[in-house]
N, C-alpha and C positions, 0 to 999 in steps of 0.2 A: 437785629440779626434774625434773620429766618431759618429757623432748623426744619432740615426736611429730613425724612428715616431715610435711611437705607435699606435698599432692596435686599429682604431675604434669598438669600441663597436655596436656591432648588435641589434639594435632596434626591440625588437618583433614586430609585426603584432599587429594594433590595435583591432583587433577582438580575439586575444591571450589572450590581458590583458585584456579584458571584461570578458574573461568570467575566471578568476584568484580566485573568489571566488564564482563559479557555484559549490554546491554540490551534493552528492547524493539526498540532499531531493527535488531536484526540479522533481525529477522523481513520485513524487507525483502529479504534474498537470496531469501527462499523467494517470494517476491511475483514478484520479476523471474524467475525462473526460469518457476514455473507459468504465468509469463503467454505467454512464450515460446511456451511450448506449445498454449496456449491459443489465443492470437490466432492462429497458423500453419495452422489448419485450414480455417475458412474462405475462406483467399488464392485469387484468382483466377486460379490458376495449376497445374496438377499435374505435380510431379515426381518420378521416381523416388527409393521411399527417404524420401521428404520425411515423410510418416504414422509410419514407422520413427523416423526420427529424434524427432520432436516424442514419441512414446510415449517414447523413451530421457530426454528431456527434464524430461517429466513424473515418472517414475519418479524422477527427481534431485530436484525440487523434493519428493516426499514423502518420500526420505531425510531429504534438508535438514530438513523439517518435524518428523519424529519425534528427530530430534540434537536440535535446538533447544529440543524441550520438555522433553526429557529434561536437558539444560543446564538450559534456565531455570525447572525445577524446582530442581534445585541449588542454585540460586541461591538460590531463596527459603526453601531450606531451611538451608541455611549461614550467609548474608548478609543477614538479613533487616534489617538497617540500611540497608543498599547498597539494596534493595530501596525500602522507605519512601525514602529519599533522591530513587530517581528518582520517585517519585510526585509527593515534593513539587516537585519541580525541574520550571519550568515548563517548560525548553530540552527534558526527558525523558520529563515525563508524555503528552503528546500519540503518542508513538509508541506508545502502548499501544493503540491503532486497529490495529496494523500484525500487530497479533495475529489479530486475527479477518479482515483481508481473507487473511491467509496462509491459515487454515483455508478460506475460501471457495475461492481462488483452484486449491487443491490437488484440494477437491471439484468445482468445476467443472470440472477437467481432467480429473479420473476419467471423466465421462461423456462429455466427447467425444472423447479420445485415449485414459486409461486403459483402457476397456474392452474395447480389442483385445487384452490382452493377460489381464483380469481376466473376463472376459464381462460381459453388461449389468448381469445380476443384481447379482454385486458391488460392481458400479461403482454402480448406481444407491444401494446400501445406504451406500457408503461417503464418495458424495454427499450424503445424505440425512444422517451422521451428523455432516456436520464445515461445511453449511448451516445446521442447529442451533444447533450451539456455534458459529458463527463470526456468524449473525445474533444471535445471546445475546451474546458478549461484545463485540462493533461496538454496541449500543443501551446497555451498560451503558458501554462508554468513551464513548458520545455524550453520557451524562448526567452522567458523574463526574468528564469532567476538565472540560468548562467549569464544575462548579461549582468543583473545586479550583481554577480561576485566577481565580473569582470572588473566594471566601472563603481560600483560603491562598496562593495564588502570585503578587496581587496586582500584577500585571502591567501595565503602561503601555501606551500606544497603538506609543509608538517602541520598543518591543520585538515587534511584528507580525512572525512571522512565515511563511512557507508552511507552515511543520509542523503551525500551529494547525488547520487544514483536516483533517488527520489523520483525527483521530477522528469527524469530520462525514462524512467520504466511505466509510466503513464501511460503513453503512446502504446506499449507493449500491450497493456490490458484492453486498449480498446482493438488492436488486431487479432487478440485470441478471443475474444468478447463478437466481436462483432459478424463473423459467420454465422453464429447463431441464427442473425437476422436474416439472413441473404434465403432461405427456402421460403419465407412470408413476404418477399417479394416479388412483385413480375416477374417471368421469363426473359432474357434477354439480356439489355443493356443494363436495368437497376442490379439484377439478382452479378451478372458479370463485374460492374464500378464497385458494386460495397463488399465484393471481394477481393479485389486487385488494390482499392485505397486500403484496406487494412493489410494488404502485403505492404504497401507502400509506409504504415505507420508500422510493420515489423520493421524495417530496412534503416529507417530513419530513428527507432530507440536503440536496435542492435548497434548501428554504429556510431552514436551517439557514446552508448555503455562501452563500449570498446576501449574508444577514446579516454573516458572517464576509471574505467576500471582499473588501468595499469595503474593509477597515482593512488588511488586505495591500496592497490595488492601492494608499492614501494611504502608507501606511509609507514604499513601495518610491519614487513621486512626490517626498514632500516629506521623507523621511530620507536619499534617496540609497541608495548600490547597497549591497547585503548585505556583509557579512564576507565573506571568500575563501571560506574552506572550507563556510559557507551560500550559497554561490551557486545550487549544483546542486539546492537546495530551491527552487527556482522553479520547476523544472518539474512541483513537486507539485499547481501550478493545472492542468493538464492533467487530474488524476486525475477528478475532478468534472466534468469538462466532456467529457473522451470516455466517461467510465462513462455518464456519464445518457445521452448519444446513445445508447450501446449498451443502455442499459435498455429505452429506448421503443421500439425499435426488436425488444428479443424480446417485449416488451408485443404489439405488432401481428405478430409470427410465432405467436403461440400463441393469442390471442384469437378466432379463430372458431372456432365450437362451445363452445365458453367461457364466454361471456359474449353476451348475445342482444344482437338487432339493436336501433339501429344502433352502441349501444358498442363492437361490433368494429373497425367501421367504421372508430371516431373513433378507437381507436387506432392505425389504420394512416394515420389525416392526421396522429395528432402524430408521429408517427416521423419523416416528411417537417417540417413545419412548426414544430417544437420540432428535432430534430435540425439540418435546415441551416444556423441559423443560429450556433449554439451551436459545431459545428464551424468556422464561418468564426472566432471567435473562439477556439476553441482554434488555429487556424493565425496567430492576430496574435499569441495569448501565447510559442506557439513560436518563434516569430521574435524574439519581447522578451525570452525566457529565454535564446535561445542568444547572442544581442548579450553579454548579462550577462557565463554562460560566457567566450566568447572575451576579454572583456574580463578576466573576473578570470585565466584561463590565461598570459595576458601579464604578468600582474601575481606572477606566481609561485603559483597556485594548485595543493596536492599534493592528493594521491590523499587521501580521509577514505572512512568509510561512504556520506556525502551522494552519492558516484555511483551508487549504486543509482537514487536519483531519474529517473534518466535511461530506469530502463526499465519497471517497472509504468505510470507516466504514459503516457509513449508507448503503450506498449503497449493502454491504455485508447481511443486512437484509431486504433489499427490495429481495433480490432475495433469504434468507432464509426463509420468509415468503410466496413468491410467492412456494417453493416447498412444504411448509406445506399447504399450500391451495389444493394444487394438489393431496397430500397422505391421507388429512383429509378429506378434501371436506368441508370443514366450509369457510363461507362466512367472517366470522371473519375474517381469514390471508387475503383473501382478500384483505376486507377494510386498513385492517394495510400495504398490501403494499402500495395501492395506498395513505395511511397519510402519509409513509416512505419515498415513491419516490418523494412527494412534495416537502418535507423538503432536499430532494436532489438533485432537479432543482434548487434551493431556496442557497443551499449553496453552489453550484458549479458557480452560478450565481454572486453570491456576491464575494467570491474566484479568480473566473479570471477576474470581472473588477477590483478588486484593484490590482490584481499581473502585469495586463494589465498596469496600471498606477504607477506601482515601475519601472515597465522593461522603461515606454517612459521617467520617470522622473529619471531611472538612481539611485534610493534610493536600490533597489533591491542586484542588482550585484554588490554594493558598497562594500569596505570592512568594517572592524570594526573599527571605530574611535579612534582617540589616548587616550591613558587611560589619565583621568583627573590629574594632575599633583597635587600632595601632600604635603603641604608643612615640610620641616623633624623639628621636634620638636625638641626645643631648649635644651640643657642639659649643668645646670650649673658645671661649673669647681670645683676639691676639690683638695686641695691640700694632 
């Protein structure tokens, strides 16, 4: 008899299995961060240092960005069950949106805060590269997960969640994002196409959310209040509702010379006449999310990922209110960004010291604990 050994089994990389259940949604840090920055610049207000600070900001959110991918390569290179797993899982797949507004969000901030530190040049370059892949993979999760909860996730109406919105509001961030770009291109035809496609990726999230939004607003009606720890996914209705303000609103900042008369025009009456209203009802859902909030806080609701929710959304009306300030000229949006942007220091604040405090204590990147063990009922014998 010939004994041969058996091949040792190859021990992943400790840093493999750490990161075995990093999902899509952690790309939410990077969202609340950039946005931070982002929305702070245009505030009606100058203060020392304040410009300083929001660069320091931004510069954290592309840390954040470049960890994360570098992780959630890992991931798909170790895990790739884990991987498939959250795809099919309908509670997981939708956060894969969260990918491509993080690339936007990061590029967007390069050119209005990062470039004091990168000059335009760069900024503009490194806008321009991560607008791309971040509009590329937002239209590929707008297509792929509602079909996966079509045909595999199978999903019921009383399973409605705000997450489903996710990957609709992608497309969003890249048509308020992407005017940006259109003055650092040729005159003509480029600077005219990469404003009128990002009209075209307003049209295409709006009424995508449309579609999607009435079966949240009936869920949350006639199922009653979310799960504790899905609470704070309410206020992902915000994200679609201040993004598109703030869409229309650089739609009509960049449109003359642009686009010929009176199309300019008419983008600077939807700004006003699409925005007002849209905002008034992002201030009723705000107030209907945080009711929720307070309510499930009482109820013993703990710290999860879901508080990030608290500040990409907002932060989406801080800077739809800062464009209706600019189209109106009412001192009002003003004041409302600068109440907005508080309450999104305030949750971005609270948000990475507890996440800061899951990551050193390891509860975080944990997996899911073993299901409680049940004892099986006893069933008498009949003859």
């Amino acid at each position: 008899m010939i004994l041969t050994a058996r091949p040792r089994a190859t021990a992943r990389p400790a840093r493999a299995t750490a990161v075995r259940h990093l999902g899509p949604n952690w790309y939410a840090c990077v969202m609340g961060t950039a946005v931070v920055a982002g929305s702070g610049t245009a505030l009606p207000v100058r203060v020392p240092g304040l410009r300083t600070a929001l660069t320091v900001v931004w510069a954290l959110s592309l840390v954040l960005l470049v960890a994360l991918l570098a992780a959630r390569a890992l991931h798909w290179a170790h895990h790739r069950d884990q991987a498939r797993a959250h795809l099919l899982d309908p509670a997981t797949a939708p956060f894969y949106g969260c990918l491509s507004m993080a690339l936007l969000a990061v590029g967007g901030g390069a050119l209005t805060v990062g470039r004091d530190w990168t000059g335009t040049g760069p900024a503009v370059a490194l806008d321009a590269v991560l607008f791309t892949a971040g509009t590329a993979v937002g239209l590929a999760a707008a297509v792929t997960v509602p079909y996966l909860m079509a045909v595999r996730h199978r999903v019921a109406p009383e399973q409605a969640t705000p997450v489903w919105l996710l990957p609709l509001v992608a497309p969003m961030v890249s048509a308020a994002l992407g005017p940006h770009l259109v003055p650092h291109l040729p005159p003509g035809q480029p600077r005219r196409t990469l404003l009128l496609a990002c009209f075209a990726l307003f049209g295409l999230s709006l009424l995508a959310t449309l579609v999607m939004l009435p079966l949240v607003f009936a869920r949350l009606v006639t199922g009653g209040p979310p799960p504790l720890a899905l609470t704070p996914t309410l206020f992902l209705v915000l994200g679609p509702l201040g993004q598109s303000t703030t869409a229309v609103g650089a739609f009509a900042d960049v449109a003359p010379g642009v686009v010929p008369a009176p199309y300019d025009e008419g983008f600077g009456l939807l700004a006003v006449l699409y925005g007002v209203p849209v905002m008034g009802f992002a201030l009723l859902w705000l107030c209907l999310a945080t009711a929720h909030v307070v309510r499930a806080r009482r109820r013993g609701m703990r710290f999860s990922m879901t508080w990030w929710s608290f500040t990409f959304p907002v932060g989406t009306c801080v800077t739809g209110s800062e464009a209706l300030a600019r189209h109106t000229g009412l001192l009002a949006y003003d004041g409302l960004a600068l109440v907005l942007y508080a309450v999104l220091v305030a949750a971005w604040v609270t948000a990475a010291v507890h996440t800061a405090r899951g990551l050193v204590g390891g509860a975080l990147l944990a997996g899911p604990g073993p299901a409680p063990s049940v004892p099986r009922p006893a069933t008498a014998r009949t003859r």
